[in-house]
BALO-885677 format. One record per residue (C-alpha): residue in three letters; z, x, y. Coordinates in steps of 0.05 Angstrom, whole numbers, always signed. Layout:
BEGIN
REC   res        z        x        y
REC   ALA        Z        X        Y
...
***
This chain:
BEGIN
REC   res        z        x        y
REC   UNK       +0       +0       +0
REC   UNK      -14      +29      +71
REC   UNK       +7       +7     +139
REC   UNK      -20      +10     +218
REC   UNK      +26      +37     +256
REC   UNK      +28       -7     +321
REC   UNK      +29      +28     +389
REC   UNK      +93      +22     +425
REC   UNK      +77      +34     +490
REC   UNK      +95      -14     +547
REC   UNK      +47      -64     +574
REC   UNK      -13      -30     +599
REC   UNK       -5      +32     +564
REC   UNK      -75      +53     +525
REC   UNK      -68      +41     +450
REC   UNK      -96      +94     +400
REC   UNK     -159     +117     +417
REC   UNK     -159      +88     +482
REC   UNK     -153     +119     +550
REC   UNK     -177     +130     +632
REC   UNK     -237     +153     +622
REC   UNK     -262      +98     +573
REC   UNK     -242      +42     +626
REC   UNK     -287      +82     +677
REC   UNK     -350      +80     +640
REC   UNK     -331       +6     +627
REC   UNK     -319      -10     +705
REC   UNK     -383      +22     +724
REC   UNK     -426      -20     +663
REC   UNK     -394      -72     +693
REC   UNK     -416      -58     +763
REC   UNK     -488      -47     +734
REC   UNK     -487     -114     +698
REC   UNK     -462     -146     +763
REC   UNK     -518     -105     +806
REC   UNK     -573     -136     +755
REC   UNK     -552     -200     +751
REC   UNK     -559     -204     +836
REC   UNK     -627     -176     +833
REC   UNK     -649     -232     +778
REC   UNK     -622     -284     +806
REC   UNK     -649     -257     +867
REC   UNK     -720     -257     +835
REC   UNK     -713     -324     +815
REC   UNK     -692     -353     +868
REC   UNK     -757     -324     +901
REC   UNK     -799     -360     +851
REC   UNK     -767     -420     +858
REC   UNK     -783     -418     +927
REC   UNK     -855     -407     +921
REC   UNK     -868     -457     +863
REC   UNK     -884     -405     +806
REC   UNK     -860     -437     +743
REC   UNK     -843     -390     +689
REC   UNK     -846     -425     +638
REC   UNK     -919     -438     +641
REC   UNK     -941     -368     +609
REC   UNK     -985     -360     +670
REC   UNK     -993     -306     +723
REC   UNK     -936     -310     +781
REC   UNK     -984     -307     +838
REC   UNK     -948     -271     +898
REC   UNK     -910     -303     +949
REC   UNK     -936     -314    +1014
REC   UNK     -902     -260    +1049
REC   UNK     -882     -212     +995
REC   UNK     -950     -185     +976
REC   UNK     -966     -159     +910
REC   UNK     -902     -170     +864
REC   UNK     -926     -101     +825
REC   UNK     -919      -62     +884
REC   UNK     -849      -90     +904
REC   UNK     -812      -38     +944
REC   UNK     -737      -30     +930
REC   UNK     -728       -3    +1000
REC   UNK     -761      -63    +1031
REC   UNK     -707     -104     +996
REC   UNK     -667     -134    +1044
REC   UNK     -595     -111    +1040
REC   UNK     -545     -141    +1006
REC   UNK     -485     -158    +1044
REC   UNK     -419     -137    +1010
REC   UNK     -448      -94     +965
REC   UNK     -418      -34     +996
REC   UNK     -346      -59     +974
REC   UNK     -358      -47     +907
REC   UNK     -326      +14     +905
REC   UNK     -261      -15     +931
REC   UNK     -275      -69     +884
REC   UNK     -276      -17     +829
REC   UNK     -203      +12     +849
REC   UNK     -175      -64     +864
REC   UNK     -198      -94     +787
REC   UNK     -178      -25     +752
REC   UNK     -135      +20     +800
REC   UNK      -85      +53     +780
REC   UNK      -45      +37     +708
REC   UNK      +15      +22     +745
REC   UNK      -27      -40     +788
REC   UNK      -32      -76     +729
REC   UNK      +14      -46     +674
REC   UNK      +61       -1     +716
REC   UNK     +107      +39     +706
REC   UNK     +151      +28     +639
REC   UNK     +204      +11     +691
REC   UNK     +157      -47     +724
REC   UNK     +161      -91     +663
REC   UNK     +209      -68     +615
REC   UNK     +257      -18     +661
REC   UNK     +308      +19     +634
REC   UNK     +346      -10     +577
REC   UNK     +403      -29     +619
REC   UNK     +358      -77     +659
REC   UNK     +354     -123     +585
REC   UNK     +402      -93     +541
REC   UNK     +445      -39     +580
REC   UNK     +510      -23     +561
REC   UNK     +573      -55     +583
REC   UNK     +539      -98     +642
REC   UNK     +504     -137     +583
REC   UNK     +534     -152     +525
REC   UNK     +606     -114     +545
REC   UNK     +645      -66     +503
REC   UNK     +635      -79     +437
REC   UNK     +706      -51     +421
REC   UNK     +763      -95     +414
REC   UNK     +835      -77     +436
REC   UNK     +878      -49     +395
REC   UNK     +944      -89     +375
REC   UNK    +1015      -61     +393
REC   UNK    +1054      -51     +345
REC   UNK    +1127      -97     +355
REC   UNK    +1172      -55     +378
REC   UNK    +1241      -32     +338
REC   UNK    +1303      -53     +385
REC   UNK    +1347       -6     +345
REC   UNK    +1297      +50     +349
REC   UNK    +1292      +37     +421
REC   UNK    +1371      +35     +427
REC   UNK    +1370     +111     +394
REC   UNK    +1311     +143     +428
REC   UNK    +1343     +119     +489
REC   UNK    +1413     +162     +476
REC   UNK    +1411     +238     +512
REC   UNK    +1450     +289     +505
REC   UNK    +1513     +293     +539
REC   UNK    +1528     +216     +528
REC   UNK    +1586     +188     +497
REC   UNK    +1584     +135     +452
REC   UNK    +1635      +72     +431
REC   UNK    +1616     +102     +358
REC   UNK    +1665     +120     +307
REC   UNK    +1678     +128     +223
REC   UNK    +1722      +72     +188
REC   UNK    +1722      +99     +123
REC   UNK    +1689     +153      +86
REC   UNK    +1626     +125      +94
REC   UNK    +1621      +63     +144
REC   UNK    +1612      +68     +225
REC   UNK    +1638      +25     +278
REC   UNK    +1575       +3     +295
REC   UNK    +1506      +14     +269
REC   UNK    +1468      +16     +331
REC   UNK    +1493      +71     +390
REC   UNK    +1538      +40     +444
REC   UNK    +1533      +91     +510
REC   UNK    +1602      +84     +546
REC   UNK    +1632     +126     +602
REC   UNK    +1667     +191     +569
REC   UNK    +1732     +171     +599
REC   UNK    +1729      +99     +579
REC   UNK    +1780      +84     +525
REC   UNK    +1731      +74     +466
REC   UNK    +1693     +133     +483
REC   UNK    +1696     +162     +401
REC   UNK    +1645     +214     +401
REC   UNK    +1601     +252     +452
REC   UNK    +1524     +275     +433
REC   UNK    +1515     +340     +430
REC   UNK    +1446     +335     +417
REC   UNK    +1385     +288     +401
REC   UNK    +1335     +312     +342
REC   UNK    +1278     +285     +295
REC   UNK    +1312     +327     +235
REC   UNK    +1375     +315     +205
REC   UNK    +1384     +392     +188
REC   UNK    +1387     +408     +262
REC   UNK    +1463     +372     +264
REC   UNK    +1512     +409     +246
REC   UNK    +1569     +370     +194
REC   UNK    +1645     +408     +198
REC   UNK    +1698     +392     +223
REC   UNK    +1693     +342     +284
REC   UNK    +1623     +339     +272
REC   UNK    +1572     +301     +243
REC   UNK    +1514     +251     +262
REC   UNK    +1485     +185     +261
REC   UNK    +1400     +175     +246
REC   UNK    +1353     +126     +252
REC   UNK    +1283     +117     +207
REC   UNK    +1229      +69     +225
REC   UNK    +1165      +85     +188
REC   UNK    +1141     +164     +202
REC   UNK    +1198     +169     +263
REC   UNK    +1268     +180     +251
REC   UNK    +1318     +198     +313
REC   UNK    +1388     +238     +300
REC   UNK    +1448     +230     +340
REC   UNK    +1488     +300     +333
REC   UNK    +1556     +280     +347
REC   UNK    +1623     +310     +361
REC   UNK    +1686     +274     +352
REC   UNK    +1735     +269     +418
REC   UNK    +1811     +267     +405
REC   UNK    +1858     +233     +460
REC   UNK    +1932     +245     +441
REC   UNK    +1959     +185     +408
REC   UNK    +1899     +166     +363
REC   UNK    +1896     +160     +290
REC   UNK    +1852     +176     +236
REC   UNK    +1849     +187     +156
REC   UNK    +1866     +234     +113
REC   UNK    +1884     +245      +37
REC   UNK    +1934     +299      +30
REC   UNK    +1922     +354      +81
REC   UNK    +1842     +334      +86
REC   UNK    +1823     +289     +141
REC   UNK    +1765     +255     +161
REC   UNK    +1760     +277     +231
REC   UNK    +1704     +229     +253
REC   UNK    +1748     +175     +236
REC   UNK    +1792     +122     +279
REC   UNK    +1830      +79     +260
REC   UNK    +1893      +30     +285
REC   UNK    +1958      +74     +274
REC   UNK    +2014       +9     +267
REC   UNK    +1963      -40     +226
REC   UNK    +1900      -47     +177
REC   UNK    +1900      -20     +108
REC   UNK    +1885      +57      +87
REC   UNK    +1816      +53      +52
REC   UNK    +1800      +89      -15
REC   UNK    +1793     +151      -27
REC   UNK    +1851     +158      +37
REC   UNK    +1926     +154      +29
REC   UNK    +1951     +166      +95
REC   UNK    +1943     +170     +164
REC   UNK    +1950     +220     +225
REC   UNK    +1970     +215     +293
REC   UNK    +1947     +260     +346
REC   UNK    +1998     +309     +379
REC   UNK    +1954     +351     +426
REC   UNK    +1892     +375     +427
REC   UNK    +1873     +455     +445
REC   UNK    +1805     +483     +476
REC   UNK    +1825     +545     +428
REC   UNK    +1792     +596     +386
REC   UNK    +1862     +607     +351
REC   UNK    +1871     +584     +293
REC   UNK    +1938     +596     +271
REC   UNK    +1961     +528     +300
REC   UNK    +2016     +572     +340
REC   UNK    +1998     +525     +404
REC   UNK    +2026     +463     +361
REC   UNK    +2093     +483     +339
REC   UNK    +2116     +473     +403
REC   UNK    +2096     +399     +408
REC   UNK    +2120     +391     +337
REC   UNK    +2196     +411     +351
REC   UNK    +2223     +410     +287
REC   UNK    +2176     +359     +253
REC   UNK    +2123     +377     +196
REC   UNK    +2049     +381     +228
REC   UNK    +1992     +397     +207
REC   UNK    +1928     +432     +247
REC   UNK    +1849     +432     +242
REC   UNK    +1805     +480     +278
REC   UNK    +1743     +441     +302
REC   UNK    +1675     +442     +332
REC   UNK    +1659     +514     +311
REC   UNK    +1735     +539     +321
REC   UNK    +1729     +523     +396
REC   UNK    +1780     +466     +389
REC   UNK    +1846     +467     +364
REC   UNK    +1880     +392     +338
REC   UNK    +1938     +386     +319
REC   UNK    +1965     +322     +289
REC   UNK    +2029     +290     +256
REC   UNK    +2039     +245     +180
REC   UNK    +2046     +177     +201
REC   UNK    +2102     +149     +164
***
């Protein structure tokens, strides 16, 4: 099977073997034509005017005034008005491609005169949908470091809370400050006093680094002389959760590197304490058996 291959040009264009040069010769045979046709009719018109008839296959006799037909003079032809136009009649019928075709731009223009781009048919993209935001995730990405938070352990496992409260520091419930705010759980460090609170939602997951701050009179667990030092709980009511069998009660608290818990026998007197170095050994707490 075989196929023509059309010509895609735009209106006017000259299709395969076409081209200028072949529409002049075809004006000018055209202007010949028109030039013979004048003179016949001309001729005619003559003969009509004298009586000859042509039709009776006899001898046109000449014309009184035009002599012998034979010896007709083209020069003695009388001139044809409007015959000298022909030349501008030439350029006005043919002229130039873009008179009658044009440019590409005359009749089809650019594609963004039909089609085009946005100003037709607008963006053919469609906008993308937000994804529903997380109120806890927003809650924890909004934390910096340096707050303090209404956040505390109740057991060896279980918060206060599970979203992050921001309070004043001096505000009575202030439990912990935030050290720092990460997207990796190994970047918190988990001692004494210190530990953190994370939240995941899908590839994004925010840490809290928190350190625990002691005001003299608080309480928290313990089991023997380990303590959960990120706890708080009431000291005169409420129940000592499992694995815990006791609670402690704040005596003072030391910005100390010394860990010999010197600084609390004073504050002790002659009562038993007992004494944690925190936060790296920069803190000193020292703490009494409630009874």
């Amino acid at each position: 099977m075989s196929h023509i291959q059309g010509w895609p040009g735009p209106a006017g264009a000259p299709g395969p073997g076409g081209g200028p040069q072949k529409a002049d010769q075809g004006r000018r045979l055209g202007i010949l034509a028109l030039v013979v046709v004048l003179v016949t009719g001309l001729a005619f018109g003559l003969a009509a005017a004298t009586g000859a008839d042509a039709r009776d296959n006899g001898a046109m006799g000449p014309a009184p005034g035009m002599g012998d037909v034979e010896g007709l003079n083209p020069e003695d032809m009388p001139e044809l008005e409007g015959l000298e136009d022909l030349d501008d009649l030439e350029s006005d019928i043919g002229g130039d491609s873009g008179d009658l075709g044009g440019d590409s731009g005359d009749l089809g223009g650019d594609s963004g005169d039909l089609g085009g781009d946005d100003d037709w048919g607008g963006d053919s993209g469609s906008t993308p949908t937000e994804e529903p935001s997380d109120p806890t995730l927003d809650l924890y990405r909004s934390v910096s470091a340096g707050d303090c938070l209404a956040t505390w352990m109740t057991s060896d496992t279980e918060w206060s809370s599970s979203t992050p409260e921001v309070v004043d520091c001096s505000a009575d419930n202030a439990g912990v400050w935030v050290s720092a705010t990460t997207g990796s759980l190994s970047d918190c460090p988990t001692d004494a006093g210190r530990s953190y609170i994370y939240y995941t939602a899908g590839a994004e997951t925010v840490a809290l680094c928190l350190t625990r701050q002691f005001e003299i009179g608080q309480c928290f667990l313990g089991s023997g002389t380990n303590a959960n030092l990120m706890s708080w709980v009431d000291c005169e009511s409420g129940s000592v959760p499992s694995p815990y069998d006791r609670k402690f009660n704040v005596l003072a608290v030391y910005a100390t590197s010394n860990n010999t818990g010197d600084e609390c026998a004073a504050d002790a007197g002659n009562r038993e304490y007992y004494y944690w170095s925190m936060d790296g050994n920069s803190t000193l707490l020292c703490a009494l058996e409630m009874n």
